[in-house]
ZAMARGU-4260 file (C-alpha; in steps of 0.2 Angstrom, whole numbers, plus 5000, padded with zeros to 4 digits):
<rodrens>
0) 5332/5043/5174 | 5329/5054/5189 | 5314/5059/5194 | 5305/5074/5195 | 5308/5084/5209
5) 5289/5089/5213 | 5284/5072/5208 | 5297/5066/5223 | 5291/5078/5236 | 5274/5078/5233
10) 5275/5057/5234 | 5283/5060/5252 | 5272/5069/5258 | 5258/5060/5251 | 5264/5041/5258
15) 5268/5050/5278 | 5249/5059/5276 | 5242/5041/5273 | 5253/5032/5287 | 5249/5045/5300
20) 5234/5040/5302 | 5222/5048/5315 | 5236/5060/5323 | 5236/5079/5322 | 5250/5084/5310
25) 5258/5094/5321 | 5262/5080/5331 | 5264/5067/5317 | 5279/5079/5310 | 5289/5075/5325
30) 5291/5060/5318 | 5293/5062/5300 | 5306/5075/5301 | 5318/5063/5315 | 5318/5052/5303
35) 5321/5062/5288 | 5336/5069/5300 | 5343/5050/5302 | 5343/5048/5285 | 5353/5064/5278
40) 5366/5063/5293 | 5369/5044/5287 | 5372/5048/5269 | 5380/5065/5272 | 5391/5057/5287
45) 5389/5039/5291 | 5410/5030/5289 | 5417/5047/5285 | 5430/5049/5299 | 5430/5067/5308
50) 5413/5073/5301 | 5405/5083/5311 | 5391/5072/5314 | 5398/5055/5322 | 5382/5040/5315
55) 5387/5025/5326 | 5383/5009/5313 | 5367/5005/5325 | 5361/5021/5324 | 5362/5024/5305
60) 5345/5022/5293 | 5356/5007/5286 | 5353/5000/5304 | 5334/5007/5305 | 5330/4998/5288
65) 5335/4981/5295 | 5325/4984/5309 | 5308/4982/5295 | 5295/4968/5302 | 5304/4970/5317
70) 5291/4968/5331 | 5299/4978/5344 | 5304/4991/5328 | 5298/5006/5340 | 5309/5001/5355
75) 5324/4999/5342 | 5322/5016/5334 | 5322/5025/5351 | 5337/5016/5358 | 5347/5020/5339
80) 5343/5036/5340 | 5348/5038/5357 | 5363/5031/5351 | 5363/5047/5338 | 5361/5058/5350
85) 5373/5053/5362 | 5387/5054/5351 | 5384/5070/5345 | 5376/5079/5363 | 5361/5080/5355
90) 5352/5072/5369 | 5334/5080/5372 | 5337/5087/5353 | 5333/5073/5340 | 5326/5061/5354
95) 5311/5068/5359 | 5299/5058/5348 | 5295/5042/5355 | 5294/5028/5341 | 5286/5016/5355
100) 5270/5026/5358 | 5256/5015/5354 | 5245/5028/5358 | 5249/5035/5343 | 5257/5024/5334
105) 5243/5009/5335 | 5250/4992/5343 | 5259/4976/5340 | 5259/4972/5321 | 5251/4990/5318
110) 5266/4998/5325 | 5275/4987/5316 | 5268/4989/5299 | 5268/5009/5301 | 5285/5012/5306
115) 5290/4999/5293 | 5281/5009/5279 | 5288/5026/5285 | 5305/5019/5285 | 5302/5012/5268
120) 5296/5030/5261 | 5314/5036/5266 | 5322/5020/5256 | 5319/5029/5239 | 5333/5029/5228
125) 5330/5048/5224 | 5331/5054/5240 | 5349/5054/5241 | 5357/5068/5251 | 5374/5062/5249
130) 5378/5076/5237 | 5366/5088/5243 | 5369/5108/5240 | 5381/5102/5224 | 5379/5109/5209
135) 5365/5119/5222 | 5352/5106/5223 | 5346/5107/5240 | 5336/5091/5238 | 5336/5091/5256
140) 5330/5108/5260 | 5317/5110/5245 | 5310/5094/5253 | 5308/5100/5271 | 5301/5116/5267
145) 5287/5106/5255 | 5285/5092/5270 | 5284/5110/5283 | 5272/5119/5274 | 5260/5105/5273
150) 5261/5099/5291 | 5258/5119/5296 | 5242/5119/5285 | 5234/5101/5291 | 5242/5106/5310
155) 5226/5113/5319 | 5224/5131/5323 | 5238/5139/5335 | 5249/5122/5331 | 5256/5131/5314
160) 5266/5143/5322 | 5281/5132/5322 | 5283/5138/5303 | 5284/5154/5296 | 5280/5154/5278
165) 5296/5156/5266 | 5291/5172/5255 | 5289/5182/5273 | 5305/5174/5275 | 5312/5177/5263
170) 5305/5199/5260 | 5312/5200/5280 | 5329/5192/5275 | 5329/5205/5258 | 5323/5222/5268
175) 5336/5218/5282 | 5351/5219/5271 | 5356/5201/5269 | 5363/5199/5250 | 5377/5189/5242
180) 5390/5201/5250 | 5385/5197/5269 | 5401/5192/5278 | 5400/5174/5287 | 5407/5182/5303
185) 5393/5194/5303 | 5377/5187/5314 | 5360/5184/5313 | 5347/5181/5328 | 5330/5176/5329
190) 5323/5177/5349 | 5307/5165/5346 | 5314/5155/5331 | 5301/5142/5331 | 5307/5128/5321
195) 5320/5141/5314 | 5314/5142/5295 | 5314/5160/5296 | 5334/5159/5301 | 5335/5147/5288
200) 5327/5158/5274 | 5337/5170/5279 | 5354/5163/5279 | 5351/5156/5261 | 5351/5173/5257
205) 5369/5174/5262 | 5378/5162/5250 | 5396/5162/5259 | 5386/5160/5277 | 5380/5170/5293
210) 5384/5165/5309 | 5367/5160/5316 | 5358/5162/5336 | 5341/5159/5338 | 5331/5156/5356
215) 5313/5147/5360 | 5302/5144/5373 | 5295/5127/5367 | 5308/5112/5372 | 5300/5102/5356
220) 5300/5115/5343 | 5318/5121/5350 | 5324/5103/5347 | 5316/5104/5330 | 5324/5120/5326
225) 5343/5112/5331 | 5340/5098/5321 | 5335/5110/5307 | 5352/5118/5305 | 5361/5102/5305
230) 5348/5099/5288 | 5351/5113/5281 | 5371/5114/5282 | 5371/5125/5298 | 5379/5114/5311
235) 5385/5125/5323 | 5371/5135/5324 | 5366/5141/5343 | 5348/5136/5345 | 5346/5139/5365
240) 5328/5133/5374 | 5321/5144/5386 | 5309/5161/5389 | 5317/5176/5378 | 5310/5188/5388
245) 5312/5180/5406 | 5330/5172/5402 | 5337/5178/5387 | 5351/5167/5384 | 5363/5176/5372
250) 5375/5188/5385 | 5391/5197/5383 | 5403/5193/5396 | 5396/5210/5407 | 5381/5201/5407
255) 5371/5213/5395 | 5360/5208/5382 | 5371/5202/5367 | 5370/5211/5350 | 5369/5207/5335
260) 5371/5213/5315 | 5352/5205/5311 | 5338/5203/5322 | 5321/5194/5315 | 5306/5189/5321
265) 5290/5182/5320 | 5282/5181/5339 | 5266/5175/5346 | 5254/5188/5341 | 5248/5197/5357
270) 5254/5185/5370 | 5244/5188/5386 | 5258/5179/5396 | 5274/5188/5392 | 5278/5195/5407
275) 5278/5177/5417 | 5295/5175/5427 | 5302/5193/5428 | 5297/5210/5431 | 5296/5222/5418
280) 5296/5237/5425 | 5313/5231/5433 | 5322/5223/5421 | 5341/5220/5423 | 5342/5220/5404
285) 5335/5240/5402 | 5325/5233/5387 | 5310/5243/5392 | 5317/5261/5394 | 5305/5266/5380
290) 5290/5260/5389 | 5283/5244/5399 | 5272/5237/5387 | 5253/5232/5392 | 5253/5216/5407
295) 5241/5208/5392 | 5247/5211/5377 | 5268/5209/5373 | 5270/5214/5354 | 5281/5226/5360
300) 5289/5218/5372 | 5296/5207/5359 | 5298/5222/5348 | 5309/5232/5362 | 5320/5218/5364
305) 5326/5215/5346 | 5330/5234/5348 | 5339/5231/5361 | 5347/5214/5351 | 5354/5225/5339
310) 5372/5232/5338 | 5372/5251/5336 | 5375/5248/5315 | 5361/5234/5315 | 5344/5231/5305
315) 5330/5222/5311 | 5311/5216/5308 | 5299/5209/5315 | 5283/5202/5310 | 5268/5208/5322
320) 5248/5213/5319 | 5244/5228/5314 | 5235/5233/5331 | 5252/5238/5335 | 5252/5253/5323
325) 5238/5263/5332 | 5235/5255/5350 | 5232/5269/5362 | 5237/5268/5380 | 5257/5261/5385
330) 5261/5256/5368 | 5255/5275/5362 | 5272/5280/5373 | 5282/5267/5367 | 5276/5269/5349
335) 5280/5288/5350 | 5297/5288/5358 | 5304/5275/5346 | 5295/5286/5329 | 5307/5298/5340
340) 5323/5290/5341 | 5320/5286/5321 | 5324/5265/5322 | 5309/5263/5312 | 5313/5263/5298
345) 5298/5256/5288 | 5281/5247/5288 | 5278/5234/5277 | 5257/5229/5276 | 5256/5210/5273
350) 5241/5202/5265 | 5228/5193/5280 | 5229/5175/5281 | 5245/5173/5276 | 5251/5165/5293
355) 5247/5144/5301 | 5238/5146/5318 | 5229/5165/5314 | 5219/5174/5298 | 5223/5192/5306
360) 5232/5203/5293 | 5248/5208/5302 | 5263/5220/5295 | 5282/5218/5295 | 5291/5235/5305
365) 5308/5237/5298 | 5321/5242/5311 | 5337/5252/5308 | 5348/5260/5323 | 5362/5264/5310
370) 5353/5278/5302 | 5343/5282/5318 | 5348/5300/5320 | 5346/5307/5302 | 5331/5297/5298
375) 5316/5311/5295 | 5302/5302/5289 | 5295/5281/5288 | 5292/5272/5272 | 5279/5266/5273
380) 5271/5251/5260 | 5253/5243/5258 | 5254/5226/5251 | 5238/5221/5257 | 5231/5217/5239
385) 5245/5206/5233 | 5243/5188/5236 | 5235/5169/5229 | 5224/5158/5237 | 5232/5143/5240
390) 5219/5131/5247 | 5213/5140/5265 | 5227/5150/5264 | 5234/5165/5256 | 5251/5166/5248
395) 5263/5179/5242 | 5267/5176/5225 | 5284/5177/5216 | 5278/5195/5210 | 5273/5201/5227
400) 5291/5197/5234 | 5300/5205/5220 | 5287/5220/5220 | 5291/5221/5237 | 5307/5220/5239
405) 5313/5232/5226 | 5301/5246/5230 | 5307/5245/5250 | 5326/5246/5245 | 5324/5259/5234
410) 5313/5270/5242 | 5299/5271/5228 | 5284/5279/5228 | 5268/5272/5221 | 5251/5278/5221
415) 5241/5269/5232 | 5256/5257/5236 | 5269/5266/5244 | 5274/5284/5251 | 5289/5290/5262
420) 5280/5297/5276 | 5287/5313/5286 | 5290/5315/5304 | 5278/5332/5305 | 5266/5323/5296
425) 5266/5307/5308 | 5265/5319/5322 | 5252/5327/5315 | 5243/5310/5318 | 5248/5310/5336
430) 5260/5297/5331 | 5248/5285/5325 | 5255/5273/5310 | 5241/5264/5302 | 5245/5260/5286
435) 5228/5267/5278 | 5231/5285/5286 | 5246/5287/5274 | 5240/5277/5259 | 5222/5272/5253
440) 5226/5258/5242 | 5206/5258/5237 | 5205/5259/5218 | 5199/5278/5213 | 5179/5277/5213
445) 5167/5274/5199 | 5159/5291/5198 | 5140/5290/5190 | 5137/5308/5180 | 5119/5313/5184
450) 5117/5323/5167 | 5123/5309/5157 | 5110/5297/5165 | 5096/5311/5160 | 5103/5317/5143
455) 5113/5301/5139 | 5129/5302/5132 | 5146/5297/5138 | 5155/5310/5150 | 5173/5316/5142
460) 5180/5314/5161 | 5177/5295/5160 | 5185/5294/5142 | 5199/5306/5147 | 5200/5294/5163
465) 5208/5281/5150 | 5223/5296/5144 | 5234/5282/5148 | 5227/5268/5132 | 5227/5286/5121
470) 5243/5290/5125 | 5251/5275/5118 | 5234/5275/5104 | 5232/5292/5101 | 5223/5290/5084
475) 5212/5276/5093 | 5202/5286/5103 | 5194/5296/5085 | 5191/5279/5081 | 5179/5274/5093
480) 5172/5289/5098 | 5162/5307/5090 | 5156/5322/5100 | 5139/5322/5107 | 5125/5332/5103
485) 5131/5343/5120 | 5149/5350/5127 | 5158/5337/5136 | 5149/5321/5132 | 5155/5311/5118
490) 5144/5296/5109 | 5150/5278/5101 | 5155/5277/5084 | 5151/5258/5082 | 5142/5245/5087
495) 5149/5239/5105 | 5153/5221/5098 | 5164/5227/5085 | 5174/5240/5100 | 5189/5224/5100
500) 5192/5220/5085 | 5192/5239/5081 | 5206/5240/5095 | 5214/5223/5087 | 5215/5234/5071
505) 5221/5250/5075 | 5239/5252/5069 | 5245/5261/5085 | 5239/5246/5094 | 5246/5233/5083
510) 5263/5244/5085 | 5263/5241/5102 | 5259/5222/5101 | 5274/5223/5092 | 5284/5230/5102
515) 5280/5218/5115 | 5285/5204/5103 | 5301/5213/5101 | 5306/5212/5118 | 5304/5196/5121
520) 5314/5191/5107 | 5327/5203/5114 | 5325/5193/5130 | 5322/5176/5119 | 5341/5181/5111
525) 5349/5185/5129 | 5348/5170/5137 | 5344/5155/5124 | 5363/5153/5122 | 5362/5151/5142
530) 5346/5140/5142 | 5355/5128/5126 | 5370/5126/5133 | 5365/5118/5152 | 5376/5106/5158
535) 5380/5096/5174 | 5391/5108/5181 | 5375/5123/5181 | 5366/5129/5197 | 5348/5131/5191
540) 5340/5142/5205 | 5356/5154/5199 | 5349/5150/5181 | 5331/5157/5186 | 5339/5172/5195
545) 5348/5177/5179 | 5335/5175/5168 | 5321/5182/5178 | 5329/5198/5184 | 5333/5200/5166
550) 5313/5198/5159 | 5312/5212/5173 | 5325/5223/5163 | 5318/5220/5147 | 5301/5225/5152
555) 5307/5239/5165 | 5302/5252/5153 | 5284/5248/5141 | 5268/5257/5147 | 5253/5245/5151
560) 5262/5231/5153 | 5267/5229/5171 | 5284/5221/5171 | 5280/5211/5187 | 5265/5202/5178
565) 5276/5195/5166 | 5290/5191/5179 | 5277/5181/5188 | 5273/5171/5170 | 5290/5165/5170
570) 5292/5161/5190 | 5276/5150/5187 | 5281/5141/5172 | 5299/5139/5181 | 5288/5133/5197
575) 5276/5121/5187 | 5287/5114/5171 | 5305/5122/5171 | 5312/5118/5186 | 5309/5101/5184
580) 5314/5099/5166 | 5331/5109/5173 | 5335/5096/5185 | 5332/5082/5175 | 5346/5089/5161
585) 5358/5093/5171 | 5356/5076/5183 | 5353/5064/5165 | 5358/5075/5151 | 5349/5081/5137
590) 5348/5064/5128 | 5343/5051/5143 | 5332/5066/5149 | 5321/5064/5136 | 5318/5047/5132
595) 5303/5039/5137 | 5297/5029/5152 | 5288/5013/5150 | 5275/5011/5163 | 5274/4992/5170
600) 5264/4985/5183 | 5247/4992/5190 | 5256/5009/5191 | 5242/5025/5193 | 5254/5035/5181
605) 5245/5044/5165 | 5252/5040/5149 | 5256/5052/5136 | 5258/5037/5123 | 5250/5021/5120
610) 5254/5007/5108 | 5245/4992/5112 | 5246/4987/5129 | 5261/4995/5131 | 5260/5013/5139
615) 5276/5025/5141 | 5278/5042/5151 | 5285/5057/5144 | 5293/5069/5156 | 5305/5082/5146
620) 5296/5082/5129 | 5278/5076/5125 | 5273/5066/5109 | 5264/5083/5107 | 5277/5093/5104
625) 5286/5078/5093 | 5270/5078/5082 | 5270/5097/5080 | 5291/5097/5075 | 5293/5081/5063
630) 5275/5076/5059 | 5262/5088/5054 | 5259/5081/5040 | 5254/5063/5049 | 5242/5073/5060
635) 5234/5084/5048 | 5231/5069/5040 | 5223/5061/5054 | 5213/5077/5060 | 5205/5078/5041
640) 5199/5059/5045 | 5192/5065/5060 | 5182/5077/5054 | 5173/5065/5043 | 5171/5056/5058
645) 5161/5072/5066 | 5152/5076/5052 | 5144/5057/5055 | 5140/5060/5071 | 5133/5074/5067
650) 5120/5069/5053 | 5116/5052/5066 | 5112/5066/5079 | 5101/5074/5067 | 5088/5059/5061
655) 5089/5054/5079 | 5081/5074/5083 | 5069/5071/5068 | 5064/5053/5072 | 5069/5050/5090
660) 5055/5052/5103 | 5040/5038/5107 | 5031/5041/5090 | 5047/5044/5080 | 5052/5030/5067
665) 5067/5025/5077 | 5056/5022/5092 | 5057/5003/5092 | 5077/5000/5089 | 5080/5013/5103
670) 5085/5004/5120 | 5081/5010/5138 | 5100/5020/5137 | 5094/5030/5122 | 5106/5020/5112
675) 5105/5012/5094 | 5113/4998/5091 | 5117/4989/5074 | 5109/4972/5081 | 5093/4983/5083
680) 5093/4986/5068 | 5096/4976/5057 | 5085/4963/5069 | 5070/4977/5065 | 5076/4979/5046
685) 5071/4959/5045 | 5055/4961/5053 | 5051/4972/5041 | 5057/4966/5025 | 5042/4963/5016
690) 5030/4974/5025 | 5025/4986/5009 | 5019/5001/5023 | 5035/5003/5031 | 5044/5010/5018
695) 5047/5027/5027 | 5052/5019/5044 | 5064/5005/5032 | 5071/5020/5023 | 5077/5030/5040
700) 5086/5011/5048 | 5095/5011/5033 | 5102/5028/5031 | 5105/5027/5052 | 5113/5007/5048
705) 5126/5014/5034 | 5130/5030/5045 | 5134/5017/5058 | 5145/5005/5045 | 5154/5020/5042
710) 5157/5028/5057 | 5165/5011/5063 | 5174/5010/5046 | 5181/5030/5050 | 5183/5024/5069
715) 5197/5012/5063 | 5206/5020/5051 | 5208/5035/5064 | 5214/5019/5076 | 5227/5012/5063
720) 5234/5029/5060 | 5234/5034/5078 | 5243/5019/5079 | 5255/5018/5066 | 5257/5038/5072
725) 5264/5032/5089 | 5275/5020/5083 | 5283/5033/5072 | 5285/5044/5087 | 5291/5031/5098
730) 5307/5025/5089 | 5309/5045/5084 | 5312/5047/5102 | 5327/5034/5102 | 5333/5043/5086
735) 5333/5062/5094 | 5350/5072/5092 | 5356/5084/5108 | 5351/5096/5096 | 5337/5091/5090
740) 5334/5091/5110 | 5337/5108/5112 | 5326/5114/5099 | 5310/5105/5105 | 5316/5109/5124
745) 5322/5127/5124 | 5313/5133/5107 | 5296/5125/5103 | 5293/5120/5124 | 5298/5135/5133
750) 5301/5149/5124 | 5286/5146/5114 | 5275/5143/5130 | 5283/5159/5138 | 5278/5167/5123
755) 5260/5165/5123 | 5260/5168/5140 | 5268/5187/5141 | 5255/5189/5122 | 5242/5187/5137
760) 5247/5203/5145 | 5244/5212/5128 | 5225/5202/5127 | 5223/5208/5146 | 5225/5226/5141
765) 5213/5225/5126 | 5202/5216/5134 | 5203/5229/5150 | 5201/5244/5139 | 5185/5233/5130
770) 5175/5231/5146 | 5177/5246/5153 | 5172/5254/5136 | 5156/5245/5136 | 5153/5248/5152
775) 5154/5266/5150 | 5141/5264/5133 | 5129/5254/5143 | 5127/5265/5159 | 5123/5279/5146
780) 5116/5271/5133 | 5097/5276/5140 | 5094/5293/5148 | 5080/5292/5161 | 5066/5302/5152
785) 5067/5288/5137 | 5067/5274/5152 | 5052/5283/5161 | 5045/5284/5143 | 5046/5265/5141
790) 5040/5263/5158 | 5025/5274/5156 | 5020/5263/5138 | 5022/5246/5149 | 5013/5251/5162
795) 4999/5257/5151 | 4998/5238/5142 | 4997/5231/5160 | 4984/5242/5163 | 4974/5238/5146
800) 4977/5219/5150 | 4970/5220/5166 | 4954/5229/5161 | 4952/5214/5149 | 4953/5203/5163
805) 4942/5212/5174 | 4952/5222/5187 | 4956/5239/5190 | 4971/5244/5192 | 4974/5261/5202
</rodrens>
């Protein structure tokens, strides 16, 4: 039975964490990832004549796992992967950690043991890469990229910037232009690729290939980023070491920058030291026509040469702070002459803390030189608001990307998110681009009406302000609200706990909540034939494609719903449950997914059933769900025994509140833990058999003594029919059709747990339109003159109480 794919990476990352030991990660990931390299080009290449990776027999994992217990293991692993590299000129590439470093590594038997362990995390069976990218399971890469993030968020600060994080990624690769259409001959370049995930994130957006350059100034990173592109399928991608701006690597054959059809980066923030090794103001490469950039600060240094990268039809963005929308000075000229030229052709506003190594909000600048000389305006986009925590760390979700995305590419305009923005009106602003000049994001404010604080009453403005609940409810508003003694003031009809149910009840409401319903049943009845009929030969990340971007045409069109929210319901669920559940199928097949796992041993795992001593995991369908299809009748049987069980417990708790305590009549049976014990009592039951002036205290123990009988009579019939409960479910399990299967997967897992998820959207905007109705009652609930009137009378008590007491207050 395979195994769960977050279950597989998350126990990667888990046993390297715990051999690391006291090394920085950034360091420690050296390691993890040559390794990880040695082992995907031995079950990709190792005995395949003409591969394009030649894995000598002593320098295959094979070889490395022989070399366990070894006591010279570190000296062995460098010389085998020197082997590696040798045979494939990837000297200074995949040989730069040193598996010999006791400094690092501990010494002797501690060297030993760890590299042993390591080698030994790599040994399991599921992390195959044989086959990676069939049937488009990138084992391999969904690993990396879970191993990457994690070693940029334990790395310490400015030691994260090997890694850009994928959903930047992936928003540059979409805005640029990359789709399912780019050519393989068409090229991509990225002149501080770090360890080249954002090249990486960006060619996956090209399914039939880019051709890929990349350049970095760090000789490790650089070697990390070549052996990158041989773990993600890109081999012959050209990964150069050296200073962009001081040597740019990539020439034509006149010696001119080369260009190229995409250009995207993610530079060092503000690097003080960018003009080391050349001088800017003569630069053979005329990469600075528009302006030398500041000697201390080189965002636009980097920015001037990707417009110089670009051919004369290419599209380009780069990932800088936002310092670089609004600077004054050099950059002022060099911001104005390229507003000019028109190859901006958008500003995208990121969310702070989304990157390793700085919490300083930064902006993508979209660049365009095919469209250069017509362009009149720059959209500009403000998705500062849209993000999750994730741990220190912010994150763009799912909904964010897709929010982004589509409102970038189509040019739309939303209300405090996005706005094209003419040239007259940047010029206006002396060519300043700060996002928050063009688009205040802030939510409208709460405006506090002075009249309706002294005369009370709710203001029609503020009711008015909710046109968009009335528009959908228009008899709802009558409903919940009657004029006021005055013009434009209006009063509450009921009682402010009653305003949701009377929202719950309103038939316009109720048709709405239908309506939602409807449609996703309309998008249950588009895609269950899809979702049933999964089979080895699917794709799942194409499966999530189709049926996300359809809940987004479903939902396109239904007001107070945004269809984003519930877009993000269904990314989540895929993330958490169904991407697992997926892969399982289409690896084991509906049937063998679905059978149980015993659990042997002194495994940590949590059962979901237990008979006896024997435990079992279910990963595809829980005994829960079994319960709810094929025995209901069991469990409603069991939960009615239960409640008798409560209902004892209850009236046990109830003599101990009447008789508990030092004096109480329980008093002496009650140990030290507040506990009562059947031994206590019937000891003290003896003792006072035939003592005629304990018959009240005699009386209480033996009510408390029969509650206790039956409580453990009730306790064991629950057990027994627990029990017998399981053992029904457990050989129901072996007895499962693949249709039965498919219902309890497809219909009574997912699409039921989608349901309920997308019916939260419906309770969010009931429960909006709740709050801020009684907000609205409570702010003008009291007018001042009856608050200074209730003051005045408190006051005057105070007053009398202190005369009584012998002062004077004044």
């Amino acid at each position: 039975m395979a195994i769960k794919k977050s279950e597989l990476y998350s126990s990667l990352w888990k046993g390297c964490d715990e051999l690391r030991g006291g090394m920085d990660a950034s360091q420690y990931k050296d390691y993890v990832l040559t390794l990880l390299f040695v082992k995907y080009v031995s079950d990709k290449y190792a005995g395949k004549p003409g591969a394009l990776i030649e894995v000598p027999d002593d320098a295959s994992f094979e070889y490395m796992v022989s070399l366990k217990g070894d006591k010279e293991i570190g000296d062995e692993m460098n010389k085998a992967i020197g082997r590696l590299a040798g045979a494939n000129g990837l000297k200074g590439v995949v040989d730069l950690a040193d598996f010999n470093d006791d400094s690092k590594l501990g010494k002797g038997k501690e060297m030993a043991d760890r590299l042993s362990n390591l080698i030994g995390i790599f040994q399991n069976p599921d992390l195959n890469f044989s086959s990676n990218r069939a049937e488009d399971d990138d084992i391999l890469g969904d690993a990396y990229e879970y191993l990457m993030r994690h070693f940029a968020t334990e790395s310490g600060k400015s030691k994260g910037q090997f890694y850009t994080p994928a959903e930047v990624s992936r928003v540059i690769a979409k805005v640029v232009g990359i789709t399912r259409d780019t050519r393989q001959d068409q090229t991509i370049y990225d002149p501080t690729c770090g360890s080249g995930s954002l090249l990486l994130k960006a060619a996956d957006e090209a399914p039939r290939g880019i051709t890929i350059y990349g350049q970095e100034k760090d000789n490790s990173t650089a070697g990390l980023a070549r052996m990158n592109m041989i773990l993600h399928d890109n081999p012959t991608a050209e990964i150069w070491q050296d200073n962009t701006l001081s040597t740019p690597h990539f020439k034509n054959p006149d010696g001119g920058i080369k260009t190229f059809d995409f250009v995207v980066a993610n530079p060092p923030f503000s690097d003080k030291a960018w003009g080391t090794g050349f001088n800017p103001s003569a630069d053979e490469f005329k990469r600075f026509e528009d302006g030398v950039p500041p000697s201390k600060n080189g965002d636009y240094a980097y920015l001037l040469h990707i417009l110089k990268s670009m051919k004369s039809t290419g599209k380009g963005a780069v990932i800088l702070p936002h310092g670089v929308l609004f600077r004054g000075g050099a950059e002022a000229d060099i911001r104005r002459n390229l507003i000019n030229r028109g190859v901006i052709k958008g500003i995208i506003g990121l969310p702070a803390n989304l990157f390793y190594g700085t919490g300083i909000p930064a902006c993508i600048i979209v660049l365009d030189k095919e469209f250069a000389q017509e362009r009149q305006g720059i959209f500009m986009l403000d998705a500062s608001r849209g993000f999750m925590k994730d741990g220190n760390k912010n994150r763009l979700r799912h909904q964010d990307i897709h929010k982004i995305v589509d409102v970038f590419n189509r040019q739309i305009e939303i209300e405090r998110y996005s706005r094209m923005v003419g040239l007259e009106e940047i010029k206006g602003n002396d060519y300043n681009l700060n996002i928050p000049r063009y688009i205040d994001s802030t939510e409208p404010e709460d405006l506090q009406d002075l009249e309706g604080h002294l005369k009370g009453g709710i203001p029609d403005r503020d009711i008015e302000g909710l046109s968009k609940y009335w528009d959908i409810c228009p008899t709802l508003k009558d409903t919940l609200f009657k004029p006021a003694e005055r013009p434009g003031y209006s009063a509450l009809k009921l009682e402010e706990a009653k305003i949701k149910s009377t929202i719950h009840s309103n038939p316009e409401f109720r048709e709405f909540t239908n309506t939602v319903r409807e449609l996703f049943d309309q998008w249950h009845d588009n895609n269950a034939a899809l979702l049933n009929n999964i089979s080895p030969d699917d794709h799942p990340k194409e499966m999530v494609h189709a049926i996300s971007e359809d809940i987004l045409r479903v939902f396109a069109g239904i007001s107070l719903i945004d269809k984003y929210n519930v877009y993000q319901h269904l990314m989540s669920y895929w993330a958490d449950v169904m991407q697992d559940d997926i892969y399982m199928i289409t690896d084991d097949g509906w049937l063998a997914a679905c059978q149980l796992k015993e659990i042997v041993g002194k495994s940590k795992e949590t059962a979901d059933l237990v008979i006896g001593k024997r435990k079992y995991k279910a990963d595809l369908i829980s005994p829960e769900l079994m319960i709810v299809r094929y025995f209901s009748y069991e469990k409603v049987a069991i939960e009615k025994v239960e409640s008798e069980l409560e209902s004892l417990s209850q009236q046990m708790e109830e003599i101990m509140e009447e008789h508990g305590g030092d004096e109480g009549l329980l008093n002496d049976v009650t140990n030290d833990k507040g506990n009562i014990t059947k031994k206590d009592l019937t000891a003290r039951l003896k003792e006072l058999k035939h003592d005629p002036e304990s018959d009240d205290e005699r009386a209480v123990l033996e009510r408390y003594l029969e509650l206790i009988d039956k409580e453990a009579a009730v306790k064991k019939q629950i057990k027994d029919a627990t029990e017998t409960l399981n053992i029904e479910v457990l050989e129901k399990y072996s007895k499962l059709t693949e249709a039965e299967v498919k219902t309890l997967v497809v219909e009574d897992k997912w699409f039921r747990t989608l349901c309920m998820d997308v019916k939260t959207e419906v309770d969010r905007v009931s429960q909006e339109l709740t709050s801020r109705i009684r907000q609205l009652s409570e702010r003008y609930a009291t007018p001042l003159p009856v608050l200074s009137s209730e003051v005045e009378e408190l006051s005057a008590k105070v007053d009398e109480h202190l005369k009584k007491m012998g002062f004077v207050w004044n």
